[in-house]
C-alpha positions, 0 to 999 in steps of 0.5 A: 166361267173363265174371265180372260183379260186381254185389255186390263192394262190398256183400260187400267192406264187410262182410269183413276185408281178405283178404289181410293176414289174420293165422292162417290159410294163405296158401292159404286166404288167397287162396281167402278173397280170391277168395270176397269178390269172387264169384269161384267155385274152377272159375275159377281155380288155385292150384299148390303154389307158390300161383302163381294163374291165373285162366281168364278175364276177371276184371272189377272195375271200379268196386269197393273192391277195393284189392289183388290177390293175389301171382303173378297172371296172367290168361288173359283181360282184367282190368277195374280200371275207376275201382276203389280199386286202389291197388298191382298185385302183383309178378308180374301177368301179364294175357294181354288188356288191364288197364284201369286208367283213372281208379284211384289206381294211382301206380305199376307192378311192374318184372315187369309183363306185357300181352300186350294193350292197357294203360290208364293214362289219368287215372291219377296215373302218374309213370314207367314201369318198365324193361323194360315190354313192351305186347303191344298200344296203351298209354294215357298219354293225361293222365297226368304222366309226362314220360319213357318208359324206353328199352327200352319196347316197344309193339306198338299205339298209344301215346297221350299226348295231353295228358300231361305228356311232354317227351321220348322215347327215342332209337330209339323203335319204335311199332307203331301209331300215336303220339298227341302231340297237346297234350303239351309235346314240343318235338322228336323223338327220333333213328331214330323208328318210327311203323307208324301215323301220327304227331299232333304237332299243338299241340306246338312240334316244329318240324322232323322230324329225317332218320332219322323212319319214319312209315307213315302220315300225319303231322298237323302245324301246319307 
């Protein structure tokens, strides 16, 4: 099931924030929160704990939302698509992909879990958290992050054309393909694994170091 979100904004504006609401329960709270963006009581849980689970795909691209509830975890995909998001909540697990292109979002909680793709593209996203895992691809494509952390797993692509990116991480292991296409990379790190191909094209990489593992193809300009 697929919430489509036609009059989010036209409800948004006429509501209090929800969440910073003063007076009443938190459960009641977070039941007020899911009522201002359409969202029906089926669709989602909340156990004594107020740990929230929402049962499928909860689409919020393009609204005003700003915030989203504490201890979130979405079975299916969860859509922020050029929203006013500003901060995710500690404890957001997202199941599908979390898209995040084109929103203000600067930062990611330490404790953020995709099992699928994670769209960062166009964000002002400067680093990246320890420990972050991606079940699937992750976009950094035109971003301003110049590192990664080094215990990053991704188990797609990771795409970081054009992106402020200088380094890598030693022993980096990408399970699909690695875009550096544009970026200012200048060398590979030690004991590199690429499952896909590997674009270094527009870079100034020069040499490939002995130990580099690439699957596929390697596009280059030497």
């Amino acid at each position: 099931m697929k919430l489509v979100r036609e009059h989010i904004n036209e409800k948004f504006k006429e509501e209090s924030d929800p969440i910073s609401d003063m007076g009443i329960g938190q459960r009641a709270l977070i039941k007020k929160w899911f009522d201002s963006v359409g969202i029906p009581e089926d669709y989602y849980t909340i156990d004594k704990n107020l740990n929230i689970t929402v049962k499928g795909t909860l689409d919020l691209r393009g609204t005003e939302i700003t915030k989203l509830p504490d201890n979130l975890s979405v079975k299916g995909h969860l859509d922020l698509y050029r929203s006013s998001i500003t901060k995710l909540p500690d404890n957001l697990s997202v199941e599908g992909y979390l898209d995040l292109e084109g929103t203000k979002i600067t930062k990611l909680p330490d404790n953020l879990s995709v099992e699928g793709y994670l769209d960062l593209e166009g964000t002002k996203i400067t680093e990246l958290p320890d420990n972050l895992s991606v079940g699937g691809g992750l976009d950094l494509s035109g971003t301003k992050i110049t590192e990664l952390p080094d215990n990053l797993s991704v188990g797609g692509d990771l795409g970081l054309y054009g992106s402020s990116i200088t380094k890598l991480p030693d022993n980096l292991s990408v399970e699909g393909d690695l875009d550096l296409e544009g970026t200012k990379i200048t060398k590979l790190p030690d004991n590199l694994s690429v499952g896909g191909y590997l674009d270094i094209r527009g870079t100034k990489i020069t040499k490939l170091p002995d130990n580099l593992y690439v699957r596929e193809h390697i596009y280059k300009d030497f």
